[in-house]
C-alpha positions in Angstrom: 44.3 130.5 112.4 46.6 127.6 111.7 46.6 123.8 112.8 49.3 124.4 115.2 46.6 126.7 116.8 44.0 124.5 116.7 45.5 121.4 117.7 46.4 123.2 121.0 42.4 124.6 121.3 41.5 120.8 121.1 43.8 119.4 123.1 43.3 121.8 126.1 39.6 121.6 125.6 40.0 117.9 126.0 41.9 117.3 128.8 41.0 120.5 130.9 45.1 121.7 131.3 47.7 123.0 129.1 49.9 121.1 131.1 48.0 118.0 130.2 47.5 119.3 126.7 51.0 120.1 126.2 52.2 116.6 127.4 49.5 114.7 124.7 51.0 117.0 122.2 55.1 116.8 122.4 55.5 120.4 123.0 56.2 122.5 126.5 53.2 124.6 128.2 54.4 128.0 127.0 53.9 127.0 123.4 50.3 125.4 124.1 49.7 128.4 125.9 51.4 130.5 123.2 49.3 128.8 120.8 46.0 129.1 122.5 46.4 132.8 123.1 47.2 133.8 119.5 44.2 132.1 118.8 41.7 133.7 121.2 43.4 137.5 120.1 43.0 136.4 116.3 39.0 135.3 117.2 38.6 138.5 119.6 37.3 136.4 122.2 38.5 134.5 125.1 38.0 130.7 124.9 38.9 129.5 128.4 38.9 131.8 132.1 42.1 130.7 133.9 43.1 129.5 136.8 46.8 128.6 137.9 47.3 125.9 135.7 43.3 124.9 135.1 41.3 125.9 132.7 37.6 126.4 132.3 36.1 126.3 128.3 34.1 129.3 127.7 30.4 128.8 126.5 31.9 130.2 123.1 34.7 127.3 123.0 32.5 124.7 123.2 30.6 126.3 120.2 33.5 126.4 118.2 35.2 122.9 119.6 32.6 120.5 117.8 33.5 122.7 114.3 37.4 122.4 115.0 37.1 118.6 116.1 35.5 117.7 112.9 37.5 119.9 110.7 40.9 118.2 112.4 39.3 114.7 111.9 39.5 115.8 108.3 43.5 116.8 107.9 44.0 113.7 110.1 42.3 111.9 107.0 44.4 113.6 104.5 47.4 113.3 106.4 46.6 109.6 106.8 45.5 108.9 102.9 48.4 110.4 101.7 50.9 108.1 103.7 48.8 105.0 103.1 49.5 106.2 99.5 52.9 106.3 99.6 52.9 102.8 100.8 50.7 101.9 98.3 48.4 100.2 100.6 44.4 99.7 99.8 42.4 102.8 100.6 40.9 102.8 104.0 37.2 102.6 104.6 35.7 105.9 106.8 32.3 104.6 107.9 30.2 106.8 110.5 26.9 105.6 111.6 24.4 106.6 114.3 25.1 104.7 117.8 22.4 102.0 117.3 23.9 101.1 113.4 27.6 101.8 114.5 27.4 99.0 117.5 25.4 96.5 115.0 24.9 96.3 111.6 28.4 98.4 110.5 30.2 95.4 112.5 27.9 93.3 111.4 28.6 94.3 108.1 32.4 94.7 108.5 32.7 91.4 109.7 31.2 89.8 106.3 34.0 91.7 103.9 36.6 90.8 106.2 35.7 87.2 105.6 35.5 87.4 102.0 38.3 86.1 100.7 38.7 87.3 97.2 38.5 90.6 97.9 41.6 92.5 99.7 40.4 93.9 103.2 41.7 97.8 104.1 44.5 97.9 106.5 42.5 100.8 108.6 38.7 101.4 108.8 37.5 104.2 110.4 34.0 103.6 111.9 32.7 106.5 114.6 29.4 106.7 115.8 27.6 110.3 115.7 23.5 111.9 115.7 22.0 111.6 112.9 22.7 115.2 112.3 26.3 114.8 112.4 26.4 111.7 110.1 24.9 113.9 107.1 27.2 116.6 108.5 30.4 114.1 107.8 29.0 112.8 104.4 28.3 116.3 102.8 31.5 117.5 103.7 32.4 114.1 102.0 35.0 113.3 105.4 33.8 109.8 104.9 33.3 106.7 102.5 29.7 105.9 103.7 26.9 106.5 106.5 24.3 104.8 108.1 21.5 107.4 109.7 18.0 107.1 110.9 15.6 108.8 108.2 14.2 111.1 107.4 17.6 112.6 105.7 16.4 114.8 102.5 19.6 116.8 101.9 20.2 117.6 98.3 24.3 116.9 98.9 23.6 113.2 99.7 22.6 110.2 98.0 20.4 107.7 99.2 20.9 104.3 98.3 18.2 102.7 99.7 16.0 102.4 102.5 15.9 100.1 105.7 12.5 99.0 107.3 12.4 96.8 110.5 9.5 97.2 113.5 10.3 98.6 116.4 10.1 96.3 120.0 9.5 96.5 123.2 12.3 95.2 125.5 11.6 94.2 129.1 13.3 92.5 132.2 13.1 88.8 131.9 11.1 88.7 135.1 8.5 91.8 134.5 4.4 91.0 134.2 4.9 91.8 130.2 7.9 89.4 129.4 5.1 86.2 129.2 2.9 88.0 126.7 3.6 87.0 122.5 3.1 90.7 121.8 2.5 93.5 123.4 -0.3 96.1 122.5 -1.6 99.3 123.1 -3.8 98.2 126.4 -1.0 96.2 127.8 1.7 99.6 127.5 -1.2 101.9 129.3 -0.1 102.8 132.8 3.5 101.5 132.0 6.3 103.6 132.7 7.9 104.2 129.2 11.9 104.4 128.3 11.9 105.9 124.8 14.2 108.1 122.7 14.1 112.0 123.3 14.2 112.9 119.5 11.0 114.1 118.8 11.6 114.4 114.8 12.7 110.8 114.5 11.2 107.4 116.1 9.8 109.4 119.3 7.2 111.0 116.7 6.0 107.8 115.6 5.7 106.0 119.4 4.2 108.6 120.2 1.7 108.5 117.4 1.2 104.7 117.6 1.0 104.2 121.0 -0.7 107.2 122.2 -3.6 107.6 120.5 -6.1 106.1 123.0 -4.3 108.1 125.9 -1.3 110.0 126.9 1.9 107.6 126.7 3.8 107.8 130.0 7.1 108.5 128.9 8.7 108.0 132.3 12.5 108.4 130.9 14.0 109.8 127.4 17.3 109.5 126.2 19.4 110.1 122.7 20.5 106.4 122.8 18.5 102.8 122.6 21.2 101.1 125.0 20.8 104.1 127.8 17.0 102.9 127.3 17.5 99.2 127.3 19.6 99.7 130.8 17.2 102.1 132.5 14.6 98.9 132.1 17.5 96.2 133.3 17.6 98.2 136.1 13.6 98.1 136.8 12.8 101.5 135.6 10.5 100.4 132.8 9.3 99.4 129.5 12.2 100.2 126.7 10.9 100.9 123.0 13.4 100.8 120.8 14.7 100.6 117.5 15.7 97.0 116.5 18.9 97.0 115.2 20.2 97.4 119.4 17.5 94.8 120.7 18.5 92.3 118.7 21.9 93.1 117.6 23.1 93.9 121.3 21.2 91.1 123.2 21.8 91.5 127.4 21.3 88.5 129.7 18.3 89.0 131.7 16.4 91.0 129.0 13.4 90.1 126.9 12.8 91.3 123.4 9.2 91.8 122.4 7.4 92.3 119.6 4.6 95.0 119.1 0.7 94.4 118.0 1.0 97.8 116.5 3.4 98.9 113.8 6.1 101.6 114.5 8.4 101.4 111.6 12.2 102.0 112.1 13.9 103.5 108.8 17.7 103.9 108.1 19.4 104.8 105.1 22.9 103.8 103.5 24.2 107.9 102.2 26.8 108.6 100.2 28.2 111.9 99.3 25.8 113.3 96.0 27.6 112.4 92.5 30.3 110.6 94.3 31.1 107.6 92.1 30.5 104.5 94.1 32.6 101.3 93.6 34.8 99.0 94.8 34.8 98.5 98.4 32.5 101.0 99.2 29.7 99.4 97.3 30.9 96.0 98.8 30.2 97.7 102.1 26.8 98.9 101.1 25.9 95.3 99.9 27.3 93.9 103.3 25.0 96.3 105.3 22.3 95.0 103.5 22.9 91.3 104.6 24.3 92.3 108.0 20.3 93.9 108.4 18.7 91.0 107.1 20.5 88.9 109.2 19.8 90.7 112.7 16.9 92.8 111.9 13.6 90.3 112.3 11.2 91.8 109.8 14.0 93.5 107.3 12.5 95.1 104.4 14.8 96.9 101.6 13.1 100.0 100.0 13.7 101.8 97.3 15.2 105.3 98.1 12.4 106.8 96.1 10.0 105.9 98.7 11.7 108.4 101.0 9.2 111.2 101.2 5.8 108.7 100.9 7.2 107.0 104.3 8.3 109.7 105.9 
Protein backbone atom coordinates (compact mmCIF):
# COMPACT_ATOMS: atom_id res chain seq x y z
CA UNK A 1 0.00 0.00 0.00
CA UNK A 2 1.25 3.51 -0.68
CA UNK A 3 0.14 7.09 0.51
CA UNK A 4 -1.56 7.80 -2.69
CA UNK A 5 -3.68 4.74 -1.58
CA UNK A 6 -4.24 5.82 1.72
CA UNK A 7 -4.91 9.33 1.29
CA UNK A 8 -7.88 8.27 -0.99
CA UNK A 9 -9.10 5.52 2.00
CA UNK A 10 -9.21 8.65 4.37
CA UNK A 11 -10.55 10.95 2.44
CA UNK A 12 -13.63 8.87 1.19
CA UNK A 13 -14.03 7.53 4.73
CA UNK A 14 -14.30 11.12 5.71
CA UNK A 15 -16.57 12.70 3.64
CA UNK A 16 -18.78 9.60 2.69
CA UNK A 17 -18.18 10.08 -1.49
CA UNK A 18 -15.43 9.62 -3.89
CA UNK A 19 -16.84 12.42 -5.53
CA UNK A 20 -16.43 14.46 -2.46
CA UNK A 21 -13.21 12.73 -1.68
CA UNK A 22 -11.87 13.36 -4.96
CA UNK A 23 -12.72 17.13 -4.94
CA UNK A 24 -10.83 17.61 -1.24
CA UNK A 25 -7.96 15.85 -2.85
CA UNK A 26 -7.17 17.56 -6.51
CA UNK A 27 -7.61 14.51 -8.39
CA UNK A 28 -10.82 13.13 -10.61
CA UNK A 29 -13.25 10.21 -9.18
CA UNK A 30 -11.71 7.43 -11.29
CA UNK A 31 -8.35 7.82 -9.68
CA UNK A 32 -9.92 7.97 -5.99
CA UNK A 33 -11.78 5.20 -6.97
CA UNK A 34 -8.79 3.60 -8.73
CA UNK A 35 -6.92 4.25 -5.69
CA UNK A 36 -9.37 2.81 -3.26
CA UNK A 37 -9.84 -0.40 -5.20
CA UNK A 38 -6.13 -1.31 -5.40
CA UNK A 39 -6.21 -0.99 -1.92
CA UNK A 40 -9.11 -3.16 -0.86
CA UNK A 41 -7.58 -6.09 -3.58
CA UNK A 42 -4.03 -5.57 -1.97
CA UNK A 43 -5.86 -6.04 1.76
CA UNK A 44 -8.23 -8.91 0.42
CA UNK A 45 -11.14 -7.23 1.78
CA UNK A 46 -13.63 -4.75 0.82
CA UNK A 47 -13.60 -1.47 2.75
CA UNK A 48 -16.81 0.26 1.68
CA UNK A 49 -20.40 -1.49 -0.10
CA UNK A 50 -21.34 0.86 -2.92
CA UNK A 51 -23.97 2.60 -3.98
CA UNK A 52 -24.13 4.91 -7.26
CA UNK A 53 -21.92 7.37 -6.13
CA UNK A 54 -22.26 6.74 -2.01
CA UNK A 55 -20.48 4.86 -0.09
CA UNK A 56 -20.91 2.94 3.17
CA UNK A 57 -17.41 2.12 5.40
CA UNK A 58 -17.31 -1.46 6.13
CA UNK A 59 -16.99 -2.51 9.95
CA UNK A 60 -13.34 -3.54 8.84
CA UNK A 61 -12.65 0.22 7.48
CA UNK A 62 -13.40 1.75 10.40
CA UNK A 63 -10.90 -0.63 12.15
CA UNK A 64 -8.24 0.17 10.01
CA UNK A 65 -9.28 4.13 9.49
CA UNK A 66 -8.09 5.19 13.16
CA UNK A 67 -4.49 3.20 12.29
CA UNK A 68 -4.21 5.09 8.76
CA UNK A 69 -5.43 8.59 10.24
CA UNK A 70 -2.74 8.47 12.73
CA UNK A 71 -0.04 7.05 10.67
CA UNK A 72 -0.91 10.10 7.85
CA UNK A 73 -0.82 12.62 10.80
CA UNK A 74 2.75 11.32 11.01
CA UNK A 75 4.04 11.88 7.13
CA UNK A 76 1.98 15.15 7.39
CA UNK A 77 4.62 15.88 10.33
CA UNK A 78 7.54 14.97 8.33
CA UNK A 79 6.43 16.53 5.40
CA UNK A 80 5.80 19.63 7.34
CA UNK A 81 9.38 19.50 9.52
CA UNK A 82 11.19 19.16 6.59
CA UNK A 83 9.83 22.39 4.82
CA UNK A 84 9.94 24.40 8.11
CA UNK A 85 13.56 23.24 7.77
CA UNK A 86 14.30 24.45 4.66
CA UNK A 87 13.15 27.78 5.76
CA UNK A 88 14.95 27.57 8.70
CA UNK A 89 12.19 28.41 10.86
CA UNK A 90 12.00 27.29 14.82
CA UNK A 91 10.75 23.77 15.16
CA UNK A 92 7.12 23.52 15.83
CA UNK A 93 5.61 22.31 19.05
CA UNK A 94 3.11 18.88 18.62
CA UNK A 95 1.29 18.86 21.84
CA UNK A 96 -1.70 16.33 22.28
CA UNK A 97 -3.59 16.27 25.47
CA UNK A 98 -6.86 14.66 26.67
CA UNK A 99 -10.11 16.96 26.06
CA UNK A 100 -10.31 18.33 29.54
CA UNK A 101 -6.10 19.39 29.46
CA UNK A 102 -6.36 20.23 25.69
CA UNK A 103 -9.32 23.00 26.22
CA UNK A 104 -7.40 24.34 29.53
CA UNK A 105 -4.19 24.00 30.89
CA UNK A 106 -2.28 23.37 27.20
CA UNK A 107 -3.84 26.96 26.25
CA UNK A 108 -3.35 27.96 29.43
CA UNK A 109 0.10 26.96 29.17
CA UNK A 110 0.65 28.14 25.52
CA UNK A 111 -0.56 31.31 26.25
CA UNK A 112 2.37 31.96 28.93
CA UNK A 113 5.38 31.08 26.32
CA UNK A 114 3.84 33.13 23.79
CA UNK A 115 4.17 36.03 26.17
CA UNK A 116 7.58 35.43 27.03
CA UNK A 117 9.50 37.56 25.38
CA UNK A 118 12.98 36.32 25.35
CA UNK A 119 12.32 33.30 24.04
CA UNK A 120 11.35 32.84 20.15
CA UNK A 121 7.71 31.45 19.94
CA UNK A 122 7.20 28.40 17.02
CA UNK A 123 5.52 29.65 13.91
CA UNK A 124 2.97 26.33 14.04
CA UNK A 125 1.91 24.35 17.16
CA UNK A 126 0.09 21.45 16.83
CA UNK A 127 -2.24 20.86 19.81
CA UNK A 128 -5.16 17.91 19.29
CA UNK A 129 -7.10 16.53 21.87
CA UNK A 130 -7.40 12.51 22.04
CA UNK A 131 -8.42 9.55 25.08
CA UNK A 132 -6.04 8.95 27.21
CA UNK A 133 -5.20 5.82 25.31
CA UNK A 134 -4.48 7.60 22.20
CA UNK A 135 -2.25 10.26 23.86
CA UNK A 136 0.31 7.42 25.03
CA UNK A 137 -0.46 5.95 21.59
CA UNK A 138 0.98 9.45 19.88
CA UNK A 139 3.97 9.83 22.43
CA UNK A 140 5.34 6.13 22.06
CA UNK A 141 5.22 6.35 18.52
CA UNK A 142 7.08 9.68 19.37
CA UNK A 143 4.45 11.72 16.63
CA UNK A 144 4.54 14.45 19.20
CA UNK A 145 6.78 16.89 21.37
CA UNK A 146 4.71 16.34 24.63
CA UNK A 147 1.29 14.93 26.25
CA UNK A 148 -0.91 15.70 28.93
CA UNK A 149 -3.13 12.37 30.02
CA UNK A 150 -5.07 11.43 32.95
CA UNK A 151 -3.00 8.69 35.03
CA UNK A 152 -2.62 6.01 35.64
CA UNK A 153 -0.13 5.71 32.40
CA UNK A 154 2.77 2.94 33.32
CA UNK A 155 4.08 2.30 29.74
CA UNK A 156 7.72 1.47 29.80
CA UNK A 157 8.21 3.72 26.24
CA UNK A 158 7.21 6.89 28.17
CA UNK A 159 8.60 9.19 30.54
CA UNK A 160 6.81 10.78 33.26
CA UNK A 161 7.85 14.02 34.31
CA UNK A 162 5.80 14.59 37.06
CA UNK A 163 2.52 14.24 38.49
CA UNK A 164 -0.61 16.57 38.76
CA UNK A 165 -3.01 16.42 41.89
CA UNK A 166 -6.20 18.68 42.11
CA UNK A 167 -9.78 17.50 43.83
CA UNK A 168 -12.37 16.76 41.91
CA UNK A 169 -15.91 19.11 42.20
CA UNK A 170 -19.13 18.98 41.88
CA UNK A 171 -20.75 21.50 39.41
CA UNK A 172 -24.45 22.41 39.60
CA UNK A 173 -27.04 24.86 38.06
CA UNK A 174 -26.83 28.20 39.75
CA UNK A 175 -30.44 27.85 40.89
CA UNK A 176 -30.44 23.97 42.07
CA UNK A 177 -31.11 23.07 46.12
CA UNK A 178 -27.13 22.18 46.30
CA UNK A 179 -25.60 25.47 44.76
CA UNK A 180 -26.13 27.30 48.47
CA UNK A 181 -24.27 24.65 50.33
CA UNK A 182 -20.01 25.41 51.03
CA UNK A 183 -19.44 21.76 50.15
CA UNK A 184 -21.05 19.12 49.32
CA UNK A 185 -20.83 15.61 51.02
CA UNK A 186 -21.71 12.14 50.77
CA UNK A 187 -25.53 12.71 52.40
CA UNK A 188 -26.23 15.71 50.42
CA UNK A 189 -25.18 13.58 46.74
CA UNK A 190 -27.64 10.51 48.03
CA UNK A 191 -30.76 10.39 45.87
CA UNK A 192 -29.12 12.89 43.38
CA UNK A 193 -29.08 12.02 39.86
CA UNK A 194 -25.35 11.83 39.00
CA UNK A 195 -23.52 13.04 35.55
CA UNK A 196 -20.06 11.39 35.70
CA UNK A 197 -17.48 10.06 33.30
CA UNK A 198 -18.02 6.52 31.71
CA UNK A 199 -14.28 5.31 32.18
CA UNK A 200 -14.34 2.98 34.68
CA UNK A 201 -10.33 2.63 35.01
CA UNK A 202 -9.85 6.32 35.47
CA UNK A 203 -11.80 9.01 37.76
CA UNK A 204 -15.22 6.88 37.55
CA UNK A 205 -13.32 4.19 39.77
CA UNK A 206 -12.55 6.64 42.32
CA UNK A 207 -16.36 8.52 42.44
CA UNK A 208 -17.42 5.60 42.61
CA UNK A 209 -15.31 4.50 45.55
CA UNK A 210 -15.65 7.82 47.42
CA UNK A 211 -19.03 8.49 46.99
CA UNK A 212 -20.57 5.21 47.05
CA UNK A 213 -19.64 3.61 49.85
CA UNK A 214 -22.72 4.21 52.12
CA UNK A 215 -25.04 3.30 49.09
CA UNK A 216 -25.30 2.76 45.41
CA UNK A 217 -24.30 6.22 43.63
CA UNK A 218 -27.06 6.97 41.09
CA UNK A 219 -25.20 7.55 38.07
CA UNK A 220 -28.12 8.91 36.10
CA UNK A 221 -25.78 9.82 32.90
CA UNK A 222 -22.05 8.80 31.75
CA UNK A 223 -20.11 10.31 29.21
CA UNK A 224 -16.21 10.23 27.90
CA UNK A 225 -16.03 14.02 28.32
CA UNK A 226 -16.34 16.54 31.61
CA UNK A 227 -18.03 19.37 29.25
CA UNK A 228 -20.83 16.66 27.86
CA UNK A 229 -21.31 16.30 31.83
CA UNK A 230 -21.20 19.94 32.85
CA UNK A 231 -24.06 20.57 30.00
CA UNK A 232 -26.26 17.60 30.72
CA UNK A 233 -26.57 19.51 34.38
CA UNK A 234 -27.03 23.17 32.63
CA UNK A 235 -29.70 21.60 31.14
CA UNK A 236 -31.40 20.28 34.53
CA UNK A 237 -30.33 16.77 34.23
CA UNK A 238 -28.20 16.58 37.32
CA UNK A 239 -25.28 16.81 39.59
CA UNK A 240 -21.89 16.93 37.29
CA UNK A 241 -18.62 15.50 38.98
CA UNK A 242 -15.90 16.27 37.33
CA UNK A 243 -12.37 16.69 37.00
CA UNK A 244 -11.23 20.35 37.75
CA UNK A 245 -9.17 21.46 35.11
CA UNK A 246 -12.91 21.87 32.88
CA UNK A 247 -14.86 23.42 35.99
CA UNK A 248 -12.63 25.93 36.53
CA UNK A 249 -10.73 26.36 33.42
CA UNK A 250 -14.11 26.45 31.21
CA UNK A 251 -16.44 28.40 33.56
CA UNK A 252 -20.28 28.67 31.94
CA UNK A 253 -22.73 31.47 33.01
CA UNK A 254 -25.31 29.97 35.06
CA UNK A 255 -23.20 27.17 36.54
CA UNK A 256 -21.83 26.68 40.07
CA UNK A 257 -18.62 25.09 41.02
CA UNK A 258 -18.56 23.16 44.23
CA UNK A 259 -16.20 21.74 46.22
CA UNK A 260 -16.39 18.15 47.76
CA UNK A 261 -16.26 17.16 51.77
CA UNK A 262 -14.73 14.01 50.51
CA UNK A 263 -11.50 13.66 48.61
CA UNK A 264 -11.52 12.30 44.93
CA UNK A 265 -8.15 13.10 43.57
CA UNK A 266 -7.72 13.95 39.89
CA UNK A 267 -4.14 12.94 38.53
CA UNK A 268 -2.49 13.99 35.14
CA UNK A 269 0.87 13.59 33.92
CA UNK A 270 3.21 15.63 31.57
CA UNK A 271 4.88 12.32 29.13
CA UNK A 272 7.45 12.43 26.96
CA UNK A 273 8.66 9.91 24.59
CA UNK A 274 11.29 7.43 26.96
CA UNK A 275 15.12 8.59 26.50
CA UNK A 276 14.01 11.41 24.37
CA UNK A 277 16.34 14.32 25.37
CA UNK A 278 14.16 17.13 26.61
CA UNK A 279 15.22 20.87 26.13
CA UNK A 280 14.54 23.86 24.82
CA UNK A 281 11.04 24.64 24.16
CA UNK A 282 9.73 21.52 25.09
CA UNK A 283 10.88 21.75 28.63
CA UNK A 284 9.68 25.51 28.52
CA UNK A 285 6.32 23.92 27.74
CA UNK A 286 6.50 21.48 30.54
CA UNK A 287 7.42 24.31 33.01
CA UNK A 288 4.44 26.46 31.54
CA UNK A 289 1.89 23.53 32.25
CA UNK A 290 3.07 23.56 35.50
CA UNK A 291 2.08 27.28 36.15
CA UNK A 292 -0.86 27.16 33.79
CA UNK A 293 -2.22 24.20 36.66
CA UNK A 294 -1.39 26.16 39.54
CA UNK A 295 -3.04 28.95 38.24
CA UNK A 296 -6.58 27.35 37.40
CA UNK A 297 -6.46 24.27 39.33
CA UNK A 298 -7.68 25.36 43.21
CA UNK A 299 -5.83 22.79 45.25
CA UNK A 300 -2.72 22.10 42.69
CA UNK A 301 -0.20 19.80 44.01
CA UNK A 302 3.06 18.73 41.94
CA UNK A 303 4.18 15.14 42.62
CA UNK A 304 6.98 13.44 41.95
CA UNK A 305 6.65 10.88 39.09
CA UNK A 306 7.94 8.22 41.46
CA UNK A 307 4.77 8.39 43.35
CA UNK A 308 2.95 6.91 40.34
CA UNK A 309 2.19 3.45 41.44
CA UNK A 310 1.65 4.39 45.53
CA UNK A 311 -1.28 6.85 44.14
CA UNK A 312 -2.55 4.95 41.73
Amino acid sequence: MDLNQLEAFAAVMTLGSVTGAGRSLGRSQPAVSKAVGDLEAELGYALFDRNGPRVTPTAKAFLLYEEVERSLVGLRSIRERAQEIAREEVHPLHLVATPALASTIAPAALQLLASDKGRAFPEHVHLRSASAEQVVHAVLHRTVSLGLTSLPVAHRGLDLHWIGEAPCVAVVRADHPLAGRDKLTRAALRGQRVITMSNRYRLRQRVESALGEDSQLDVAIDTNTSFNAIMAARAGLGVALVEPATAYGMPIEGMVVKRLAVDIPFYFGVVTPYGKPVEGMTQSLIDAVEQAARHTLQGFVKRDASLHDELL
